[in-house]
PDB file as gemmi writes it, atoms N, CA and C in Angstrom:
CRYST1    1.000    1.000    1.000  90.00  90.00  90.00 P 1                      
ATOM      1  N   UNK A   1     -50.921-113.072   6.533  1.00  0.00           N  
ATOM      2  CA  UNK A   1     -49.981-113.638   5.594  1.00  0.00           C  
ATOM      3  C   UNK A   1     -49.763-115.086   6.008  1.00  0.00           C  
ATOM      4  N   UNK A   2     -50.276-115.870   5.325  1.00  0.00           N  
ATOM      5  CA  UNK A   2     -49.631-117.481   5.134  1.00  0.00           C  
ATOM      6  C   UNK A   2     -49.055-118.189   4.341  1.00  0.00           C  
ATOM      7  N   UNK A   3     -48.664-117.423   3.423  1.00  0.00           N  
ATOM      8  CA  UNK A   3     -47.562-118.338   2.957  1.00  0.00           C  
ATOM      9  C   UNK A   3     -46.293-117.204   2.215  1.00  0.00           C  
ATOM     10  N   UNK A   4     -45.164-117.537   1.650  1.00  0.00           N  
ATOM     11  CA  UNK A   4     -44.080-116.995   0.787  1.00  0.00           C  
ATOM     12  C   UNK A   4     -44.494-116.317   0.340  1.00  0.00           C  
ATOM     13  N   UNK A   5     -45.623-116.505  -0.417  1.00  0.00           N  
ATOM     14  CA  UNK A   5     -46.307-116.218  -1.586  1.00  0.00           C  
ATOM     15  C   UNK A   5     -47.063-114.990  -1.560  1.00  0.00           C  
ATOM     16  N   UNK A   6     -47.885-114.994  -0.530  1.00  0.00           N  
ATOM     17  CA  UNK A   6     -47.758-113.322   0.001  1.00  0.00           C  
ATOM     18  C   UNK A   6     -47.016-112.231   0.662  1.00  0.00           C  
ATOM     19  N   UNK A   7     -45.821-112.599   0.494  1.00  0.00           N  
ATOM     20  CA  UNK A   7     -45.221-111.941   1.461  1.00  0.00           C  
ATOM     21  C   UNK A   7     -44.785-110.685   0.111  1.00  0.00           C  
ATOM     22  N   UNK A   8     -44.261-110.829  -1.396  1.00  0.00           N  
ATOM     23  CA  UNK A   8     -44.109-109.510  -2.022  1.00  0.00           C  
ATOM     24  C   UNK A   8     -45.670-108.634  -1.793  1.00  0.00           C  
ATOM     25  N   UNK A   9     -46.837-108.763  -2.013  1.00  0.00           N  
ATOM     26  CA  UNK A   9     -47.931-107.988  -1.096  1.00  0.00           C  
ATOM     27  C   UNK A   9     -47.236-107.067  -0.400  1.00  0.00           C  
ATOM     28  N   UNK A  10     -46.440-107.328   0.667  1.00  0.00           N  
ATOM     29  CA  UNK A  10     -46.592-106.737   1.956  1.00  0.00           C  
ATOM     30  C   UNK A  10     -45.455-105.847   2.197  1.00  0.00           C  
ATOM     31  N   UNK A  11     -44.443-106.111   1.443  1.00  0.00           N  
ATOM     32  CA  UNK A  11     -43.231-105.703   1.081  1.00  0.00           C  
ATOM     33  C   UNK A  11     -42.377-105.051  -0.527  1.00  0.00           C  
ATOM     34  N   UNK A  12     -43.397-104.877  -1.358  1.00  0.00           N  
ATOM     35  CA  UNK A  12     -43.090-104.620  -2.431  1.00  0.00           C  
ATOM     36  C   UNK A  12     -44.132-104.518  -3.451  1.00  0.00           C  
ATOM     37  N   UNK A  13     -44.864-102.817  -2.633  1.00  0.00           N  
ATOM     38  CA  UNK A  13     -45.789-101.724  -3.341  1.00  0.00           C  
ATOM     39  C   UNK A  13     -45.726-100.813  -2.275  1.00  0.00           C  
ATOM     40  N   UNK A  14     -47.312-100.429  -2.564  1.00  0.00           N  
ATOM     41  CA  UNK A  14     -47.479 -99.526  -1.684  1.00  0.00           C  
ATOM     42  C   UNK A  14     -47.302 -99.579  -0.081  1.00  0.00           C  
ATOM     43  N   UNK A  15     -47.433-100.462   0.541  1.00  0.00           N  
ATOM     44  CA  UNK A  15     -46.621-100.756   1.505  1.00  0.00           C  
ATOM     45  C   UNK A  15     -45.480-101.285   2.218  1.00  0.00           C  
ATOM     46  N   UNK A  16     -44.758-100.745   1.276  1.00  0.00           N  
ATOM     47  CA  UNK A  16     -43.223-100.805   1.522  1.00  0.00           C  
ATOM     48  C   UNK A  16     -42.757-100.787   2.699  1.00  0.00           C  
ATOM     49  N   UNK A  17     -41.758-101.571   3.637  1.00  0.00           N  
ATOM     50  CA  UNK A  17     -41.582-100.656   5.260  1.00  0.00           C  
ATOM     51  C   UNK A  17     -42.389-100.954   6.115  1.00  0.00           C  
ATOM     52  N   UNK A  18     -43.549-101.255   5.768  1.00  0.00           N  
ATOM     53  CA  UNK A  18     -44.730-101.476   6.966  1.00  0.00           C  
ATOM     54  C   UNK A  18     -44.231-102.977   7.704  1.00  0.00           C  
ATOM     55  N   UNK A  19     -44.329-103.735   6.993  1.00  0.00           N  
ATOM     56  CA  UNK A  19     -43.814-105.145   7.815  1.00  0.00           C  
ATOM     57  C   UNK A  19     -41.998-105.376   8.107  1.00  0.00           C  
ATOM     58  N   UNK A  20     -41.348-104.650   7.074  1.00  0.00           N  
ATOM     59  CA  UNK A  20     -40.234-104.564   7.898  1.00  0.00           C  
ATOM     60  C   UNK A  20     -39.739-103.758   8.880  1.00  0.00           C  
ATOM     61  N   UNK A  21     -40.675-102.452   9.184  1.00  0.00           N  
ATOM     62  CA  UNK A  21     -40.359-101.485  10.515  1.00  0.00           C  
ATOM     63  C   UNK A  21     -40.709-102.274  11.530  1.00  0.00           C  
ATOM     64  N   UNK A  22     -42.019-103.099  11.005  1.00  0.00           N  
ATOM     65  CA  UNK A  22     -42.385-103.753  12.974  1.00  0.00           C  
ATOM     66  C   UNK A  22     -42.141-105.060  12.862  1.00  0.00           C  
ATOM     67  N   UNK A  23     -41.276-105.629  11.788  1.00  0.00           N  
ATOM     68  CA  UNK A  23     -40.760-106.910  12.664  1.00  0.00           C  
ATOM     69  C   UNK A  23     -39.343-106.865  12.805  1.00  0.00           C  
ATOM     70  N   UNK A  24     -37.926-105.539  12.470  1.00  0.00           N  
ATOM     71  CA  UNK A  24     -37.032-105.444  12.635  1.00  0.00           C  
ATOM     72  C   UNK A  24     -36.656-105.634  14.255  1.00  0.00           C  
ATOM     73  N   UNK A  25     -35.469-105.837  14.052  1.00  0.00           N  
ATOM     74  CA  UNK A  25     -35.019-105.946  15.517  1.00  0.00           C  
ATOM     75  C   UNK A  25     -34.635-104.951  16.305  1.00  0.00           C  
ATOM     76  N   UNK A  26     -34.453-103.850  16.047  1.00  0.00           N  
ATOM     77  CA  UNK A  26     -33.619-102.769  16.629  1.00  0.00           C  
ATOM     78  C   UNK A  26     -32.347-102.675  15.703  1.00  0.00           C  
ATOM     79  N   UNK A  27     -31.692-103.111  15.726  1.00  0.00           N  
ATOM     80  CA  UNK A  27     -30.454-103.106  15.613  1.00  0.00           C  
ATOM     81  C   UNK A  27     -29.595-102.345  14.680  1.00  0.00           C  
ATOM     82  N   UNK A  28     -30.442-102.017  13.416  1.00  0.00           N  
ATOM     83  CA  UNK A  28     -30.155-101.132  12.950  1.00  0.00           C  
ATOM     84  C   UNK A  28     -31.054 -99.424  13.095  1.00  0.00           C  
ATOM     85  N   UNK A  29     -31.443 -99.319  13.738  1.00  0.00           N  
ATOM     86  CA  UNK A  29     -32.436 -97.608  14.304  1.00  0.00           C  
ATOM     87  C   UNK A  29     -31.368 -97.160  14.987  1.00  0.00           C  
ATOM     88  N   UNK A  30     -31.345 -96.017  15.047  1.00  0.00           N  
ATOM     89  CA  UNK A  30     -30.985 -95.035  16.102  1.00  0.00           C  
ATOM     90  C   UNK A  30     -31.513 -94.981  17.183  1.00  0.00           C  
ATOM     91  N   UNK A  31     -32.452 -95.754  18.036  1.00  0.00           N  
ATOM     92  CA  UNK A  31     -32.814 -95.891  19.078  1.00  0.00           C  
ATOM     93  C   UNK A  31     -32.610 -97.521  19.662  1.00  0.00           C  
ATOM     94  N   UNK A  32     -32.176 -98.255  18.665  1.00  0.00           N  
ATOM     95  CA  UNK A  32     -32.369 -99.830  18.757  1.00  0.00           C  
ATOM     96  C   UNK A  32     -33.452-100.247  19.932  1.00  0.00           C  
ATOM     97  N   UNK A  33     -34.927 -99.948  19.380  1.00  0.00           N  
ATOM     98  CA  UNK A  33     -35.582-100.379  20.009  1.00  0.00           C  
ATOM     99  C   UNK A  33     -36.463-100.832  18.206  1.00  0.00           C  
ATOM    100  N   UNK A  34     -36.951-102.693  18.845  1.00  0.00           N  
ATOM    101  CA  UNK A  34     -37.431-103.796  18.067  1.00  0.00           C  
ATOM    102  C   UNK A  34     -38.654-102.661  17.765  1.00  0.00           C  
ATOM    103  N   UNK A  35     -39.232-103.567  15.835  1.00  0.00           N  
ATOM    104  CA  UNK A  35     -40.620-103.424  15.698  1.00  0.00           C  
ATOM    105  C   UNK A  35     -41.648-103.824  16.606  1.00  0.00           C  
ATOM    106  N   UNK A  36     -42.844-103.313  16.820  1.00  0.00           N  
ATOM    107  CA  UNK A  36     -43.697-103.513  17.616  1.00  0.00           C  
ATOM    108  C   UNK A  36     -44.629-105.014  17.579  1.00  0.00           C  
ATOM    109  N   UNK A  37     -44.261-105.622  16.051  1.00  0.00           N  
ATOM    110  CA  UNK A  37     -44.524-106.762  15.769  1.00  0.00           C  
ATOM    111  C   UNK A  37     -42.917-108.035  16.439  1.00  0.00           C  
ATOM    112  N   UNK A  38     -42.167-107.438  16.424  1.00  0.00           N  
ATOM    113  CA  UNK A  38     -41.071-108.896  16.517  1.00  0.00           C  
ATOM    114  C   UNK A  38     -40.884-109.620  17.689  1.00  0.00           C  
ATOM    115  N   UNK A  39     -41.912-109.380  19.059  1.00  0.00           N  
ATOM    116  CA  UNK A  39     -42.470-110.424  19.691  1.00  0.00           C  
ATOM    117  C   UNK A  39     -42.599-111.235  19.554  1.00  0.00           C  
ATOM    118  N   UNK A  40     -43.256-111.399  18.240  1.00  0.00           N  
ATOM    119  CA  UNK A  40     -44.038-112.787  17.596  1.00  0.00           C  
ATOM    120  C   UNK A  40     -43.516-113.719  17.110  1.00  0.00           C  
ATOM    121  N   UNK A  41     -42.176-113.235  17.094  1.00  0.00           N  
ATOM    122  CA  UNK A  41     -41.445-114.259  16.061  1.00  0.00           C  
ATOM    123  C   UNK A  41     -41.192-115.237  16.437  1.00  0.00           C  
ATOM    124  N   UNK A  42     -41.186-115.201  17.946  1.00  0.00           N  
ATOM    125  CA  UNK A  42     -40.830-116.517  18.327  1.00  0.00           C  
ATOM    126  C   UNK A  42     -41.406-116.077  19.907  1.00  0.00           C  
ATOM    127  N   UNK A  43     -40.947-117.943  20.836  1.00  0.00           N  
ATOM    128  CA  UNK A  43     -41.016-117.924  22.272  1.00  0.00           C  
ATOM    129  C   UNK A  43     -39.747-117.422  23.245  1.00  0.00           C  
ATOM    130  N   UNK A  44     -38.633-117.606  22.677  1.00  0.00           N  
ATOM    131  CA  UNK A  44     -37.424-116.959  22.636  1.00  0.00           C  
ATOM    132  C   UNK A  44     -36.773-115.873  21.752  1.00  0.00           C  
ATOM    133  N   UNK A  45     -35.446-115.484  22.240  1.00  0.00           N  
ATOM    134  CA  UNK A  45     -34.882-114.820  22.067  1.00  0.00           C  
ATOM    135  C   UNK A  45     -33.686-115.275  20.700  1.00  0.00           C  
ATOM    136  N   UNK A  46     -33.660-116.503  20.919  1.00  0.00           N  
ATOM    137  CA  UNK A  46     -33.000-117.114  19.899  1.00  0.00           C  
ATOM    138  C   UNK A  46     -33.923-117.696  18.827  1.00  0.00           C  
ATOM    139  N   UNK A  47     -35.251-117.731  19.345  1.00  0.00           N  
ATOM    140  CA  UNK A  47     -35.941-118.514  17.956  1.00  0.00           C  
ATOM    141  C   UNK A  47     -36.432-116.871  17.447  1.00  0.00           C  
ATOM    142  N   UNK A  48     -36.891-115.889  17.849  1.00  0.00           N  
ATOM    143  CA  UNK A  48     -37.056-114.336  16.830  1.00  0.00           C  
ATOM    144  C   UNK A  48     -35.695-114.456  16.630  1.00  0.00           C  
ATOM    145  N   UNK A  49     -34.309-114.473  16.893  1.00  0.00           N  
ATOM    146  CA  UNK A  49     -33.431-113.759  15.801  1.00  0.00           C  
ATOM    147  C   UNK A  49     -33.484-114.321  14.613  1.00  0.00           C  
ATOM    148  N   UNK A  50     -33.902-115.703  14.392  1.00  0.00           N  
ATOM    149  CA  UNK A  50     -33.721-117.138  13.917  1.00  0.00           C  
ATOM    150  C   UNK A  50     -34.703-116.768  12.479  1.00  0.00           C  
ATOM    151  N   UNK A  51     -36.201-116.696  13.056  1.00  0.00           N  
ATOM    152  CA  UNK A  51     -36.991-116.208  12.134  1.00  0.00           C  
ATOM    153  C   UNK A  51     -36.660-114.701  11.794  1.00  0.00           C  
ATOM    154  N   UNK A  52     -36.524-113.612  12.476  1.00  0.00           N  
ATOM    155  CA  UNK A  52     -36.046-112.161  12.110  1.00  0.00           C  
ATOM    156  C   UNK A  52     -35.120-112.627  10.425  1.00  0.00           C  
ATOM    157  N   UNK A  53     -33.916-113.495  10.660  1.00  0.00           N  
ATOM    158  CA  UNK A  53     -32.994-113.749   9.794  1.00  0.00           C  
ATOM    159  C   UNK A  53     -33.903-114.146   8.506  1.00  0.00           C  
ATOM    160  N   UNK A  54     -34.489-115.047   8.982  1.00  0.00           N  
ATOM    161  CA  UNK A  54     -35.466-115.720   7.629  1.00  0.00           C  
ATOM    162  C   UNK A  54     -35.927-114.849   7.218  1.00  0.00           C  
ATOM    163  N   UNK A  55     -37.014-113.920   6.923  1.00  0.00           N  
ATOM    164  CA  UNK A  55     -37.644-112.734   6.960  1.00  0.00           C  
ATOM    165  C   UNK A  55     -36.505-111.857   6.156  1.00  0.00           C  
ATOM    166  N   UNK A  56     -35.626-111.842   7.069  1.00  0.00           N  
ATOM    167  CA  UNK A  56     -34.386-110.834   6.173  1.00  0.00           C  
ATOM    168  C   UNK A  56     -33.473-111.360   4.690  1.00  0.00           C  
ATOM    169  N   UNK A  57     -34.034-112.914   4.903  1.00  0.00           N  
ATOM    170  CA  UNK A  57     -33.197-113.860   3.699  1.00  0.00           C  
ATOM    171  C   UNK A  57     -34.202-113.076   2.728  1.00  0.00           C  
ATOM    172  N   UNK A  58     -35.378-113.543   2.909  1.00  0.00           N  
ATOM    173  CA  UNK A  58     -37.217-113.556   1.604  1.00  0.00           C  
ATOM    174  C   UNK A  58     -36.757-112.354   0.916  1.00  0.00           C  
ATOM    175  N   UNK A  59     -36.461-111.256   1.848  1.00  0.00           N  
ATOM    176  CA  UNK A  59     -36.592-110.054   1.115  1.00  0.00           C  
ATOM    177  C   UNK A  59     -35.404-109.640   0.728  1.00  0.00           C  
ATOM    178  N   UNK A  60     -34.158-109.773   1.279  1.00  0.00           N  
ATOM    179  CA  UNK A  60     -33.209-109.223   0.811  1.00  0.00           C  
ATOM    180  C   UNK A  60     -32.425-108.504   1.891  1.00  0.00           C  
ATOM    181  N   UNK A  61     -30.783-108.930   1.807  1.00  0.00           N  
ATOM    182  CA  UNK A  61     -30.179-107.945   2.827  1.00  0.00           C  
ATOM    183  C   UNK A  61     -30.230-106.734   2.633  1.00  0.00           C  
ATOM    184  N   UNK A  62     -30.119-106.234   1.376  1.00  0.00           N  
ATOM    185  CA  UNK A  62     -30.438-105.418   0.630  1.00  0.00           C  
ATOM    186  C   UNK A  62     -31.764-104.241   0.388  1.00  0.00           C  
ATOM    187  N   UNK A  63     -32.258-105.544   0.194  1.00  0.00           N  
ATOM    188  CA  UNK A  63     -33.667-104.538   0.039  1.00  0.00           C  
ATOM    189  C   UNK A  63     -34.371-104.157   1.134  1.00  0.00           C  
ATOM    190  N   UNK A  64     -34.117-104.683   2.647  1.00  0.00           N  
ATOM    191  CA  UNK A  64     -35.100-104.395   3.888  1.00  0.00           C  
ATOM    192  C   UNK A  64     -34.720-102.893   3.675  1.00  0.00           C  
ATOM    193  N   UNK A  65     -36.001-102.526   4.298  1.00  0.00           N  
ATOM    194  CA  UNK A  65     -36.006-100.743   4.427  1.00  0.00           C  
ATOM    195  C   UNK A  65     -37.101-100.482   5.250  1.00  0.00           C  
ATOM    196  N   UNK A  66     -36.844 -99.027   5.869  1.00  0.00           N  
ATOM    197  CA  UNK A  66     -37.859 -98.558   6.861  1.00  0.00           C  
ATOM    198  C   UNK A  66     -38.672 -97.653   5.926  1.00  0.00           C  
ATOM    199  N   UNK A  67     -38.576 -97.444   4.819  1.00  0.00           N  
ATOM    200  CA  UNK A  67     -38.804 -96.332   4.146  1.00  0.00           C  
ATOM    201  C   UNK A  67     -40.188 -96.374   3.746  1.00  0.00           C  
ATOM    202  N   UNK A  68     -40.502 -95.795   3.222  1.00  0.00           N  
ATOM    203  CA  UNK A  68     -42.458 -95.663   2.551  1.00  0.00           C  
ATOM    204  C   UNK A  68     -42.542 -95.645   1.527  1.00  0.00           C  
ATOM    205  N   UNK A  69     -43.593 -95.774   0.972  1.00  0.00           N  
ATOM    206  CA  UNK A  69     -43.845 -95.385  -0.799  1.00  0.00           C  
ATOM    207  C   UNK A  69     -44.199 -94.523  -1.079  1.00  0.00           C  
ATOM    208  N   UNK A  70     -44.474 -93.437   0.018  1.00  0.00           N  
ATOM    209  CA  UNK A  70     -43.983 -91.514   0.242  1.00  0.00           C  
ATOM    210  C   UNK A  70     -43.913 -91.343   1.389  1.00  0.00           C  
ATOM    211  N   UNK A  71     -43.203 -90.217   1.055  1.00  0.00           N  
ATOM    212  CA  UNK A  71     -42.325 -89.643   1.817  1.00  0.00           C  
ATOM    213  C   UNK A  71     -43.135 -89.210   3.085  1.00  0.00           C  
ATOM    214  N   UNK A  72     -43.000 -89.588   4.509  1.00  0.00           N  
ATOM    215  CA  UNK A  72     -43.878 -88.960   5.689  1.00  0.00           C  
ATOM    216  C   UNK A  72     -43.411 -88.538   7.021  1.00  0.00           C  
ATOM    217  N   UNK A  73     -43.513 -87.633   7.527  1.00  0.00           N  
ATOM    218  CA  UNK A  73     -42.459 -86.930   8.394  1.00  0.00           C  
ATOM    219  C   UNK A  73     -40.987 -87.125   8.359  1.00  0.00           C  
ATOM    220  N   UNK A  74     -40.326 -88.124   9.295  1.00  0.00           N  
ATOM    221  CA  UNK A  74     -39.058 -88.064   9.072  1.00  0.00           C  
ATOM    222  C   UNK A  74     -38.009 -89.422   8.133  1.00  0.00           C  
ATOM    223  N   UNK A  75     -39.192 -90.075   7.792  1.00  0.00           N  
ATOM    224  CA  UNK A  75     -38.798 -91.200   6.840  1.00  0.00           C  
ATOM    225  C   UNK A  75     -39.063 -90.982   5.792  1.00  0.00           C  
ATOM    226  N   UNK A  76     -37.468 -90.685   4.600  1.00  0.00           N  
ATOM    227  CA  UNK A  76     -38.091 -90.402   3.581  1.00  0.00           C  
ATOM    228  C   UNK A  76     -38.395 -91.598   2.454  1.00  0.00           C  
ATOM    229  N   UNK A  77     -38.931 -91.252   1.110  1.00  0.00           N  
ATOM    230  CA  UNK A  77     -39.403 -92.419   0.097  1.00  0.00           C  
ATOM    231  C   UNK A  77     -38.728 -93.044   0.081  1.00  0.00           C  
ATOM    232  N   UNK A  78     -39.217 -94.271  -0.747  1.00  0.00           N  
ATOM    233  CA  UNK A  78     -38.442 -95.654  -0.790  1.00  0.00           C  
ATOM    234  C   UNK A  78     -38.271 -94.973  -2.726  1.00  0.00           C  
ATOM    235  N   UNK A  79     -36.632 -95.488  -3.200  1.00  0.00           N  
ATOM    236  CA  UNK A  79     -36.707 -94.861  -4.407  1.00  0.00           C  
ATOM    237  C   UNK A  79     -36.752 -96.277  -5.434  1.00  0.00           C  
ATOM    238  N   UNK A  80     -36.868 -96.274  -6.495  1.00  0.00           N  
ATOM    239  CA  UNK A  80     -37.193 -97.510  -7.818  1.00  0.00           C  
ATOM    240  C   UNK A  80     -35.689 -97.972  -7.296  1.00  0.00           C  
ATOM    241  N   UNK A  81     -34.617 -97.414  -7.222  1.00  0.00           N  
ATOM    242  CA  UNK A  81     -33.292 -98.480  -7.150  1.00  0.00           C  
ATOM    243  C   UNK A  81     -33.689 -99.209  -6.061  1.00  0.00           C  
ATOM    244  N   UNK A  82     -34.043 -99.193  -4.529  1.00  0.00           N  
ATOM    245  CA  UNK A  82     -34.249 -99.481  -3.483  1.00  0.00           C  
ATOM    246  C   UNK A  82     -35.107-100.395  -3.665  1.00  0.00           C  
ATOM    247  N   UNK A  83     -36.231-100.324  -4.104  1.00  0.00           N  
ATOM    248  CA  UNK A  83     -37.172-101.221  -4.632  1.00  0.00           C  
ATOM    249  C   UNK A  83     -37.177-102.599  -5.695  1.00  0.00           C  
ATOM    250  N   UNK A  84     -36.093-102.091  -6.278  1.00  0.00           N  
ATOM    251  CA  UNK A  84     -35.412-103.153  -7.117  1.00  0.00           C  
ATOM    252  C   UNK A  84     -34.052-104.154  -6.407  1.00  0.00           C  
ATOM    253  N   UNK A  85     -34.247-103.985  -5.435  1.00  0.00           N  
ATOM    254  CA  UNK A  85     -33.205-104.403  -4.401  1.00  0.00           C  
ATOM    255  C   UNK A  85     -33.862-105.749  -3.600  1.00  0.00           C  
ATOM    256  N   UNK A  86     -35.110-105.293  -3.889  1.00  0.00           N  
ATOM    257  CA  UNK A  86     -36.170-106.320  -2.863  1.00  0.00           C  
ATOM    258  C   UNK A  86     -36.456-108.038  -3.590  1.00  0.00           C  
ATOM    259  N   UNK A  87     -36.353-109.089  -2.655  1.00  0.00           N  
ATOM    260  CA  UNK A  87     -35.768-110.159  -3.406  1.00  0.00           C  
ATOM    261  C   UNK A  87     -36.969-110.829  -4.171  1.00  0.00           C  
ATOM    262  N   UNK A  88     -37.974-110.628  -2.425  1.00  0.00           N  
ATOM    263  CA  UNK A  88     -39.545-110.943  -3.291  1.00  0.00           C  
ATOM    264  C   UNK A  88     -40.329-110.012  -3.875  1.00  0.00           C  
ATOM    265  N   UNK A  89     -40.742-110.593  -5.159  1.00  0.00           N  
ATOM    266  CA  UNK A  89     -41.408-110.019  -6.323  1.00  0.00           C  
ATOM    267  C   UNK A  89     -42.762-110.377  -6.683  1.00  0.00           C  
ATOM    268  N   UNK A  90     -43.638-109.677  -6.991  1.00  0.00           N  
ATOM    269  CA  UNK A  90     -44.757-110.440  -7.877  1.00  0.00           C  
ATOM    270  C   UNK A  90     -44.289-110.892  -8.549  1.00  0.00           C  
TER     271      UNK A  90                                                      
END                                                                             
C-alpha cells in the first residue's frame, strides 16, 4: 500500500480486519497485546501511537474492527451497518 488511495482495498471488502488486527495497538483486545504489524509504524513509541492515530482517523473511529467478512472461529462477521461505518470508501 502506497498511497490513501489504496487503503479502502485493504479495509473495506473482503478483507475487512486484516490490516486493522495487525496494526492495532492492543488496547482495545482482551489480551492488549499490539498487531503483529504495529512495529512498523514507527522508530518509537510515540511516533507508532502518532501514525496508529492516523490510520484510525482514514478509517474511522467507528468503523476500525477486528471482525472478517465471515465469520471464523472466535471472531464473528463484520455486518453491512459496521461496514458502513468505515470512512474509506471506493
Amino acid at each position: 500500500m502506497d498511497t490513501y488511495a489504496d487503503l479502502p482495498h485493504f479495509v473495506d471488502g473482503p478483507d475487512t480486519g486484516a490490516l486493522m488486527r495487525r496494526l492495532d495497538d492492543g488496547s482495545g483486545s482482551a489480551d492488549h497485546k499490539p498487531g503483529n504489524m504495529y512495529q512498523h509504524l514507527g522508530g518509537s513509541d510515540t511516533e507508532r501511537q502518532a501514525n496508529f492515530k492516523l490510520f484510525k482517523a482514514w478509517i474511522g473511529e467507528e468503523g476500525w474492527t477486528h471482525k472478517r467478512w465471515d465469520a471464523r472461529a472466535s471472531v464473528p462477521a463484520v455486518t453491512k451497518e459496521e461496514l458502513n461505518k468505515i470512512r474509506a470508501k471506493y
